[in-house]
Backbone as a chain_set.jsonl record, in Angstrom:
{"seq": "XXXXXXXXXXXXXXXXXXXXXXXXXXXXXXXXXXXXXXXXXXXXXXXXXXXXXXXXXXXXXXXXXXXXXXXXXXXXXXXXXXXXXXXXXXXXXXXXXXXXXXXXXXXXXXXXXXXXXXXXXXXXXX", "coords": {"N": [[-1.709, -11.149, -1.669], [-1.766, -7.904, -2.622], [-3.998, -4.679, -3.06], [-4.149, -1.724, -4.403], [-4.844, 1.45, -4.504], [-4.54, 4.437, -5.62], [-5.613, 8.291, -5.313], [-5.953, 11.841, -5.146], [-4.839, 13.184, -6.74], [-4.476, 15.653, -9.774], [-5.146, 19.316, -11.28], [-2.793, 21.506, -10.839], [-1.97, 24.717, -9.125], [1.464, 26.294, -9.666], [3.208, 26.311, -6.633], [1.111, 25.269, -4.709], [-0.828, 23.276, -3.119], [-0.995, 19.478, -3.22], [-2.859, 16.167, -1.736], [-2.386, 13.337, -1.821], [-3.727, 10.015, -1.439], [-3.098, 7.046, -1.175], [-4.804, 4.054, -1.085], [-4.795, 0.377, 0.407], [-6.012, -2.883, 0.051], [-6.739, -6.217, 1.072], [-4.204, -8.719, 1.799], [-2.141, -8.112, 4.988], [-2.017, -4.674, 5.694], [-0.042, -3.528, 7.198], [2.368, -5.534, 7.004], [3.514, -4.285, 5.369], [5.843, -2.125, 4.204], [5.418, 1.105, 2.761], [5.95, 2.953, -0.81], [5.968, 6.075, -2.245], [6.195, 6.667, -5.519], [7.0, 8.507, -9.005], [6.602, 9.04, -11.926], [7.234, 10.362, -14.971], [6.54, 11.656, -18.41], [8.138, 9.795, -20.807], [10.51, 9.352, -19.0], [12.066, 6.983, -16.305], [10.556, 5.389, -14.077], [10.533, 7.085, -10.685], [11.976, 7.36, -7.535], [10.306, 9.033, -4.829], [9.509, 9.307, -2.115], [9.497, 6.867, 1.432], [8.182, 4.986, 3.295], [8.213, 3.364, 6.982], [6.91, -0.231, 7.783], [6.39, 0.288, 10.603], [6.102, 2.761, 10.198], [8.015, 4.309, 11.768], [10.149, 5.6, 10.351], [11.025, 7.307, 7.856], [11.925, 8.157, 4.63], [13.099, 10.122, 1.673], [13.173, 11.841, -1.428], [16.026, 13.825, -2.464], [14.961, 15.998, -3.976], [12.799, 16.585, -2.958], [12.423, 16.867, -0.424], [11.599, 18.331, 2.196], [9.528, 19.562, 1.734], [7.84, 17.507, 0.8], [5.748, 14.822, 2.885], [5.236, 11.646, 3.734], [3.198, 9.672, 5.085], [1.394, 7.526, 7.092], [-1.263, 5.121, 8.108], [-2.184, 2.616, 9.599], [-4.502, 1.691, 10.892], [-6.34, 2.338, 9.446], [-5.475, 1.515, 6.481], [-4.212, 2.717, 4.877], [-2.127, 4.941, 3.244], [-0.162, 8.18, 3.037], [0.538, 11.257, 0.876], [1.468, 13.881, 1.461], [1.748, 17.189, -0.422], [3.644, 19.868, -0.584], [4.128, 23.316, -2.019], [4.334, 23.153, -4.446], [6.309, 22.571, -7.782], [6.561, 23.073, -11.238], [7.895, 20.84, -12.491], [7.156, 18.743, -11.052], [5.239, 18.084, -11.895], [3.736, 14.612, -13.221], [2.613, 11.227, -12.936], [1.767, 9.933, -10.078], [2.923, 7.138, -8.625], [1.872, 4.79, -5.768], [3.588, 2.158, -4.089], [4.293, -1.4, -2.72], [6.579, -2.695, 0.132], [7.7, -5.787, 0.733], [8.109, -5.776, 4.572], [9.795, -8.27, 5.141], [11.888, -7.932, 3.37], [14.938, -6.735, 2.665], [15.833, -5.152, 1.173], [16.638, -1.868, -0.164], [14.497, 1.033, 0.33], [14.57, 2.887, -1.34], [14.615, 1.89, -4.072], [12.695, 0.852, -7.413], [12.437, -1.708, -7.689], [11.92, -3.098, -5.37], [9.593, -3.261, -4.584], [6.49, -4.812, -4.88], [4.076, -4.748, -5.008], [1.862, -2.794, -6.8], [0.207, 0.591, -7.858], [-2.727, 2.218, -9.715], [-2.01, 4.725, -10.366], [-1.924, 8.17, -10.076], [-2.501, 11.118, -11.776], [-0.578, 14.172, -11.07], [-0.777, 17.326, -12.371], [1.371, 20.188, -12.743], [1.219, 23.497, -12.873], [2.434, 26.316, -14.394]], "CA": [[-2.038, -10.153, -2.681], [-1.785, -6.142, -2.237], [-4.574, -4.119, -3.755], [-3.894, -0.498, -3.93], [-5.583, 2.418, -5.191], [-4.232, 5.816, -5.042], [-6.213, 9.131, -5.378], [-5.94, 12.51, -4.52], [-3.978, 13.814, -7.967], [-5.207, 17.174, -10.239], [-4.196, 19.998, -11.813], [-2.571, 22.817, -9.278], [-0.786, 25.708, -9.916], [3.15, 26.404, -8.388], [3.362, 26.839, -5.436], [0.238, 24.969, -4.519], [-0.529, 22.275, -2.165], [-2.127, 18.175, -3.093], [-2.432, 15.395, -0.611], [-2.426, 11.618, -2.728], [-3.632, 8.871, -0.581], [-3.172, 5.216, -1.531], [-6.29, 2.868, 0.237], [-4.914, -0.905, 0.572], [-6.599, -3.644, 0.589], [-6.241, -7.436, 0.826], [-2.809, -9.078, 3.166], [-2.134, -7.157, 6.438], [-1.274, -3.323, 4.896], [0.993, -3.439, 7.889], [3.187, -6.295, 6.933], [4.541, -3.819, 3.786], [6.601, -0.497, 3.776], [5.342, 1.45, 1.398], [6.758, 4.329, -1.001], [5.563, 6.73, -3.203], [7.183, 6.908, -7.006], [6.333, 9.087, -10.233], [6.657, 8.952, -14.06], [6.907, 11.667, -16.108], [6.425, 11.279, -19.949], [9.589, 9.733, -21.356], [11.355, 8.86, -17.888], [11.926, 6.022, -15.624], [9.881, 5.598, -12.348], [11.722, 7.632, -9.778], [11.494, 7.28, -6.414], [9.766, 10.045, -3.692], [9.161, 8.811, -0.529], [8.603, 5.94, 1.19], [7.722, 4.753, 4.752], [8.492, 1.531, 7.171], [5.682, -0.668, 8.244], [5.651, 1.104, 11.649], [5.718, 4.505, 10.595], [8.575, 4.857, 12.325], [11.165, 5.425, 9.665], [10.749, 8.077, 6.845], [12.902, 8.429, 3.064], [12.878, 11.679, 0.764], [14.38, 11.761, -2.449], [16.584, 14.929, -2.216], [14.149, 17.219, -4.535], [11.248, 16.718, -2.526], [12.833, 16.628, 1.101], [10.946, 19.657, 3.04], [8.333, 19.915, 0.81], [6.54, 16.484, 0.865], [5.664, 14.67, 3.98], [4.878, 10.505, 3.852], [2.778, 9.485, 6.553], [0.166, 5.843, 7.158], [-2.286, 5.003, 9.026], [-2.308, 1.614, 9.37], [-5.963, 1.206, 11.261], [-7.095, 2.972, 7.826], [-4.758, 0.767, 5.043], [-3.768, 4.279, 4.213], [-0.242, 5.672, 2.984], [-0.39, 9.511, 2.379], [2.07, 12.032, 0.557], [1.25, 15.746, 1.503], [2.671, 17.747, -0.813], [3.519, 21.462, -0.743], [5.394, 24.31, -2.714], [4.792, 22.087, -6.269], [7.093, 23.215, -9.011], [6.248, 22.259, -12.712], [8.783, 19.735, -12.844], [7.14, 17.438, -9.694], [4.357, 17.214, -12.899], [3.69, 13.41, -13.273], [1.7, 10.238, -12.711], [2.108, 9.002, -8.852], [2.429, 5.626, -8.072], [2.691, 3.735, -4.291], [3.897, 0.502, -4.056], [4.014, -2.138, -1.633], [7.586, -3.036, -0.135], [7.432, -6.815, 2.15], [9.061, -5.912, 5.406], [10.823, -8.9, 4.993], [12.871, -7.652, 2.435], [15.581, -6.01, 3.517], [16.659, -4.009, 0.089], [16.556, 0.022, -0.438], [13.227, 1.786, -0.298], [14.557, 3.662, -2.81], [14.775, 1.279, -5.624], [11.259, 0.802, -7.831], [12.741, -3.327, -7.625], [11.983, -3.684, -4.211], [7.945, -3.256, -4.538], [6.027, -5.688, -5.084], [2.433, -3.954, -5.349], [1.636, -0.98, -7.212], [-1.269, 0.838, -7.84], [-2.674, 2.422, -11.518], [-1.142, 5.795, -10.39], [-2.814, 9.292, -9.768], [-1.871, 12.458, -12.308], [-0.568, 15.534, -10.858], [0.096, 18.346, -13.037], [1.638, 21.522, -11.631], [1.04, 24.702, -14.194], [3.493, 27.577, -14.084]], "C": [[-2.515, -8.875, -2.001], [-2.551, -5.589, -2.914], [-4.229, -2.702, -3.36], [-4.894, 0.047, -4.851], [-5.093, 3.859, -4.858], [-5.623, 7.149, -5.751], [-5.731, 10.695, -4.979], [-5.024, 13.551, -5.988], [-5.225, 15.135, -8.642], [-4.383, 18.514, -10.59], [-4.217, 21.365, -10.562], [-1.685, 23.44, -9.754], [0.693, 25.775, -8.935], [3.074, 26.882, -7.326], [1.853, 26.305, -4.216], [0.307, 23.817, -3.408], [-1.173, 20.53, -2.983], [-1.454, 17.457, -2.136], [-3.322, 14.025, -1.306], [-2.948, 11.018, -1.666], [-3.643, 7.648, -1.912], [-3.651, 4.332, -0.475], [-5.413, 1.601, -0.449], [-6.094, -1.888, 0.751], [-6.429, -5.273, 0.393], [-5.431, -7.726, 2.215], [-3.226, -8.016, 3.964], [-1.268, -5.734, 5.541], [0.044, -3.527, 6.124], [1.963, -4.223, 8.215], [4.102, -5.307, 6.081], [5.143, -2.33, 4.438], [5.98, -0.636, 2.946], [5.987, 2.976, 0.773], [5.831, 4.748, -2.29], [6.618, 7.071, -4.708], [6.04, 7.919, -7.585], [7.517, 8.857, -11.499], [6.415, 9.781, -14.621], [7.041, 11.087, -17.501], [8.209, 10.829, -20.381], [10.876, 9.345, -20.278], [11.264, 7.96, -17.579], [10.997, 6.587, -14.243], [10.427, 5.78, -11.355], [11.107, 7.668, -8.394], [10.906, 8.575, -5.562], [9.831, 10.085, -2.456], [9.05, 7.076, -0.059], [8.803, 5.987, 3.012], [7.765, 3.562, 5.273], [7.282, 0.981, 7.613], [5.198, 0.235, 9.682], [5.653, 2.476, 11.821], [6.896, 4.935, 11.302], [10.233, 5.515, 11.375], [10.739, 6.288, 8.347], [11.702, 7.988, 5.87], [11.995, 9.04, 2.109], [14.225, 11.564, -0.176], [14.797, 13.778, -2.079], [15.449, 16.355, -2.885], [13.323, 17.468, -4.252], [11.506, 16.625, -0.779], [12.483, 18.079, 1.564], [9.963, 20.071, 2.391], [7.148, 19.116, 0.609], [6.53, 16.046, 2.431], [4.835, 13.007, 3.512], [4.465, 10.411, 5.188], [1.848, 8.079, 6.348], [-0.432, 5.63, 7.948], [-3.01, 3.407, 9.231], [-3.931, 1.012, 9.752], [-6.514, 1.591, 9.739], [-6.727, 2.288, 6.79], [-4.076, 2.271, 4.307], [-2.59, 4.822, 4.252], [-0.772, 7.203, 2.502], [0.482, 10.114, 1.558], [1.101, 13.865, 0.446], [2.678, 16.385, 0.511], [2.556, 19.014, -1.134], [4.474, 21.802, -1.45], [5.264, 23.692, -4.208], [5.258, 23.244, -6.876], [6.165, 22.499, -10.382], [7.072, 21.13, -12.848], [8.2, 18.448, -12.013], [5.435, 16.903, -10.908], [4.51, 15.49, -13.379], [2.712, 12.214, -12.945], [2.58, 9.504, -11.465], [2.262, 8.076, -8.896], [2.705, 5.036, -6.341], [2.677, 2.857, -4.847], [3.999, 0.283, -2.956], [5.376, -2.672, -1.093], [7.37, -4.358, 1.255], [8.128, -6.106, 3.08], [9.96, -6.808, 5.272], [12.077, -8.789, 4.255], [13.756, -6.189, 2.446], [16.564, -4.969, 2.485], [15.929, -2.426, 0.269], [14.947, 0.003, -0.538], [13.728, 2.125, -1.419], [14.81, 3.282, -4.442], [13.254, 0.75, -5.663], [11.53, -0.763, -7.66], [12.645, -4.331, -6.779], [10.493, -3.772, -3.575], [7.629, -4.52, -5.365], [4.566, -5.424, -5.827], [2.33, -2.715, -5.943], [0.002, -0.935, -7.597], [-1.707, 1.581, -9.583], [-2.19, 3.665, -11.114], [-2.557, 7.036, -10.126], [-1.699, 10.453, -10.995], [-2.134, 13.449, -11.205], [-0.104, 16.345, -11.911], [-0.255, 19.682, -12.085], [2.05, 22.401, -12.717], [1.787, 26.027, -13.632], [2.731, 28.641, -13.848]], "O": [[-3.363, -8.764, -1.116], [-2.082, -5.745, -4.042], [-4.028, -2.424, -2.178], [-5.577, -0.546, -5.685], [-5.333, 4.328, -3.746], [-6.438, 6.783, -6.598], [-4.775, 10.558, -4.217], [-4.738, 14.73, -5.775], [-6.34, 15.434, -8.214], [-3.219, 18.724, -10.25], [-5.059, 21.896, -9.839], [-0.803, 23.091, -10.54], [0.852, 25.374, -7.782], [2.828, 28.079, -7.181], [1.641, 26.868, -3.142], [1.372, 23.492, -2.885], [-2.293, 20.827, -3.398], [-0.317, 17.601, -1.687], [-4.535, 13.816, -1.282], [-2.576, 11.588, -0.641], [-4.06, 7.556, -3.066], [-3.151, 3.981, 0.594], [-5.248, 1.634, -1.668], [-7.018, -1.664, 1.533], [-5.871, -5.552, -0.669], [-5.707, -7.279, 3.329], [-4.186, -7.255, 3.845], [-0.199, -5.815, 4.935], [1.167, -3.68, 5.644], [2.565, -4.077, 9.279], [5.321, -5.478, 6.075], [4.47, -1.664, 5.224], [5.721, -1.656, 2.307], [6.394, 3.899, 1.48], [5.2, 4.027, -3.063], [7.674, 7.702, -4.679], [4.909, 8.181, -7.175], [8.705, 8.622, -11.72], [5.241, 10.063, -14.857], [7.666, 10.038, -17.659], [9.208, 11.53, -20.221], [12.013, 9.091, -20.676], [10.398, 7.359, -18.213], [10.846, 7.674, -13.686], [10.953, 4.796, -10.834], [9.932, 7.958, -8.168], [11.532, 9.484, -6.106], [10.267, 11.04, -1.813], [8.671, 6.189, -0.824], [9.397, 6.802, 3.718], [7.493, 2.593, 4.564], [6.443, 1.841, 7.879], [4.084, 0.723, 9.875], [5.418, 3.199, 12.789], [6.86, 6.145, 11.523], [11.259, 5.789, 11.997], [9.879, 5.672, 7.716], [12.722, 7.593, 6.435], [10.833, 8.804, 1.778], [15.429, 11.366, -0.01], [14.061, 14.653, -1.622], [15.257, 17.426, -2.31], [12.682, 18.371, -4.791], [10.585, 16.276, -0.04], [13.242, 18.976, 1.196], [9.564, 21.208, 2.645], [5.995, 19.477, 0.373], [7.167, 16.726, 3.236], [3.769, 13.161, 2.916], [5.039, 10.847, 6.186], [1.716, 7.702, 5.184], [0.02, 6.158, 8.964], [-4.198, 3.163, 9.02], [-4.485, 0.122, 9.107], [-7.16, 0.765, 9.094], [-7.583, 2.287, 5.905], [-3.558, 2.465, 3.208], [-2.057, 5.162, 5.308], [-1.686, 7.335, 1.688], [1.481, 9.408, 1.417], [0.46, 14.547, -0.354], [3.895, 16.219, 0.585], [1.628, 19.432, -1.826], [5.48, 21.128, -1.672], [6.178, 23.832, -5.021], [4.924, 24.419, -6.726], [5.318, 21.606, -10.349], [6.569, 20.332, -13.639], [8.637, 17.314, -12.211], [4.773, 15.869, -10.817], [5.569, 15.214, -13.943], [1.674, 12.743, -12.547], [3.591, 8.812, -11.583], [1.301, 7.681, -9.555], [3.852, 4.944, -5.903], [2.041, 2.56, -5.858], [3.91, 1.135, -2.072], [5.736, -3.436, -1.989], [7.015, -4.082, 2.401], [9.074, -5.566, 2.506], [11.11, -6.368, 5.254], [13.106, -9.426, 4.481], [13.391, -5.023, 2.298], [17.555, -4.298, 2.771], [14.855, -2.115, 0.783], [14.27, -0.758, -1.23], [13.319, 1.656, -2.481], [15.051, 3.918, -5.468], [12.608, 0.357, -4.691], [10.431, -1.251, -7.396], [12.902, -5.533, -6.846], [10.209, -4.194, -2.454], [8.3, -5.07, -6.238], [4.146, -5.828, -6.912], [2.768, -1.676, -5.449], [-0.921, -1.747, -7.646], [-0.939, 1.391, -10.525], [-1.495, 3.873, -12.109], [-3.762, 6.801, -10.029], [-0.469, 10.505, -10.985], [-3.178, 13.664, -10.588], [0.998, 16.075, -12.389], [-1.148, 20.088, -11.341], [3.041, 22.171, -13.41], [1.609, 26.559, -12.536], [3.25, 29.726, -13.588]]}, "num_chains": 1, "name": "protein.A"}
């Protein structure tokens, strides 16, 4: 069992910067990949980012590729997502999840987490 907790959400204007973390705790954080999703009102949970257990391996959904930055810190349990330049549209409720290493499907599908966390709001005001 994966406990997460993310943080770091708030309201910011365009063109602004936030930086989410998600604290682990429980199993070894560094058995899991993890990735960052969001939810906007009325959507599905779309993917963002996500990261391999050793950090060595990065994925960016196309609308957020040069603009966010996934990073972990495994001595810490800590997954980050720096994110610069927000538009109004990247408005939403974060989530990380937890992906086993063992499991050798897509970061980029929400089907391949296991752990999630209750989410962080960002809104980004024109």
């Amino acid at each position: 069992q994966v406990q997460l907790v993310e943080s770091g959400g708030g309201l910011v204007q365009a063109g602004g910067s936030l930086r989410l973390s998600c604290a682990a705790s429980g199993r070894t954080f560094s058995y899991y990949g993890m990735g960052w999703f969001r939810q906007a009102p009325g959507k599905e949970r779309e993917f963002v980012a996500a990261i391999r257990w050793s950090g060595g391996n990065t994925y960016y959904s196309d609308s957020v590729k040069g603009r966010f930055t996934i990073s972990r810190d495994n001595a810490k349990n800590t997954v980050y997502l720096q994110m610069n330049s927000l538009k109004p549209e990247n408005t939403a409720v974060y989530y990380c999840g937890a992906k086993p290493s063992g499991n050798s499907g897509s970061y980029y599908s929400v089907d391949n987490y296991i752990y999630w966390g209750q989410g962080t709001q960002v809104t980004v005001s024109s």
